[in-house]
N, C-alpha and C positions, 0 to 999 in steps of 0.2 A: 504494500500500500504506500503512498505517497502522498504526504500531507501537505499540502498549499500554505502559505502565508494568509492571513485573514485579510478579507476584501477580495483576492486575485481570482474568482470561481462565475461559475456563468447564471447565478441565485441574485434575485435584485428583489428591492422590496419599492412599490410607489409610495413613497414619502416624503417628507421634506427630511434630508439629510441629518437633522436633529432637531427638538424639541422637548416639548413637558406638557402634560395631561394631570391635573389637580380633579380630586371629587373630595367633597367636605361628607361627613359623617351624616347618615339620615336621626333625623332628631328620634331619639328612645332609642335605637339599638345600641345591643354593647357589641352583636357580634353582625358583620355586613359584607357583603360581596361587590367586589368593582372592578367592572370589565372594561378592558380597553381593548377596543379594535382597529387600528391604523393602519398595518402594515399588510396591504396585498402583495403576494407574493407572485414574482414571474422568472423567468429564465429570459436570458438574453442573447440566445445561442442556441444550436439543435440540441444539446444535449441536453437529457431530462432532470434536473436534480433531484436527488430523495433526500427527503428529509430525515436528520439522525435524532438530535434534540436541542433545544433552547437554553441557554444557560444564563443564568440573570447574574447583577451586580447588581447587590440591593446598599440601600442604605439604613432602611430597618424594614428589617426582616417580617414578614406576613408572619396569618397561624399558618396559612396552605397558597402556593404559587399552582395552579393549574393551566397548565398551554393545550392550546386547540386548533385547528384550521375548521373555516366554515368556508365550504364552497357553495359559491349562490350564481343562481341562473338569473341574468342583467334585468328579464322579462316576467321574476317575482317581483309583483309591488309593493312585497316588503322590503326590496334587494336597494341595501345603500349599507356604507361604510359603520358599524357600531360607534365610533368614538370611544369617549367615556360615558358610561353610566352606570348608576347602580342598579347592578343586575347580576343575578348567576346567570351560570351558565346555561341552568336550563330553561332558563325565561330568553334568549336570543331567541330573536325571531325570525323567519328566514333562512332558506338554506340548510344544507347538511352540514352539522357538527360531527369530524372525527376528535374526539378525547385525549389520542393519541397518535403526538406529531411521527412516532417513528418509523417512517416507511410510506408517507404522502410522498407520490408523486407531484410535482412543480410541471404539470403541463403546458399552462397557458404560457404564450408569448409575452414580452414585458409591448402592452401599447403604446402607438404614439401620442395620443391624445386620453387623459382621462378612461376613465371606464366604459367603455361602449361595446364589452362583451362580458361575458359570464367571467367570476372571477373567485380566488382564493383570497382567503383573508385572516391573516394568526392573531389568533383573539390569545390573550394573558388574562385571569382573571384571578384576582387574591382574594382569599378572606383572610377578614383583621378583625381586629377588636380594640377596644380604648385607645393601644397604642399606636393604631394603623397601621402601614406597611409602605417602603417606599423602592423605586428599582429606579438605579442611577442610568443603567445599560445593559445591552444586551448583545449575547452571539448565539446564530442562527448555526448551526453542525449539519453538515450534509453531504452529503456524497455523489460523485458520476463516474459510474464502474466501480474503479479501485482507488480512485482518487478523491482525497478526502478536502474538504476545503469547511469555512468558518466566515460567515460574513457578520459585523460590527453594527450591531445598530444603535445609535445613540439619542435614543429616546428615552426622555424620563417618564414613571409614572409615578401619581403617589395618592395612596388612600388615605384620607386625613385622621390623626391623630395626636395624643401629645407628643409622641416622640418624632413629628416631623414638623421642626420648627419652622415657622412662614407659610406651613401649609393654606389653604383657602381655598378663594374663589377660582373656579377650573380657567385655566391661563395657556397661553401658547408660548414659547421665549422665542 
């Protein structure tokens, strides 16, 4: 096997190259779910990537990190990008949720314009409590053939809590 520097693989995500997603705490719960869905996933090249798994950089740590791909047909008119919101995961709506990123095919083409065909989309979603949870970044592990590769995503997310100071109002940087 043969493992790539991270970034150099044919895996792209349509997003703005970095960012941050805030959700404040719903009033009465101790314990909450909050999903973030930003990153569609495309290839940039014939080759198909599989996905291995997601590895976060947190800054405080959730009770449970759970990753997921939802594939959605462009022509469900529930079909648009999750964001943040406070939601499990079994409340997404729209689309098939696989549970388990490991072994997603990456078929779709990376488009040139916006979304104007059916698409994959890596939903994150923590549950927290009092403390919240927060994730600085992230790498994507994936594979084509026997060649292993890692793409960077530097997006924050973060569930509001006491121990994520300046947390608030959901914000873009």
């Amino acid at each position: 096997m043969v493992e790539h520097a991270i970034d150099e693989g044919p895996l792209n995500v349509r997003a703005a190259p970095e960012g941050s997603l805030s959700l404040d705490a719903p009033a009465g719960k101790k314990q909450w779910d909050a999903t973030f869905g930003y990153r569609v996933l495309c290839r940039t090249g014939d080759d198909v990537p599989v996905l291995d798994d997601v590895l976060y950089q947190y800054a405080a740590r959730p009770l449970e990190t759970v990753t997921s791909v939802r594939h959605v047909d462009i022509d469900d008119p529930r079909a648009e990008i999750t964001g943040a919101r406070v939601l499990s995961l079994e409340d997404v709506r729209g689309g098939e949720v696989n549970r388990d990123v490991s072994g997603v095919r990456v078929e779709m083409r990376c488009p040139d314009d916006g979304l104007s065909e059916d698409f994959s989309e890596l939903l994150t979603t923590m549950t927290v409590g009092p403390q919240g949870g927060a994730i600085e970044s992230s790498e994507i592990a994936y594979h084509v053939g026997e060649e292993k590769y890692r793409l960077r995503v530097d997006w924050a997310f973060a569930a509001c809590g006491v121990e994520i100071p300046g947390c608030g109002r959901p914000k873009v940087r």
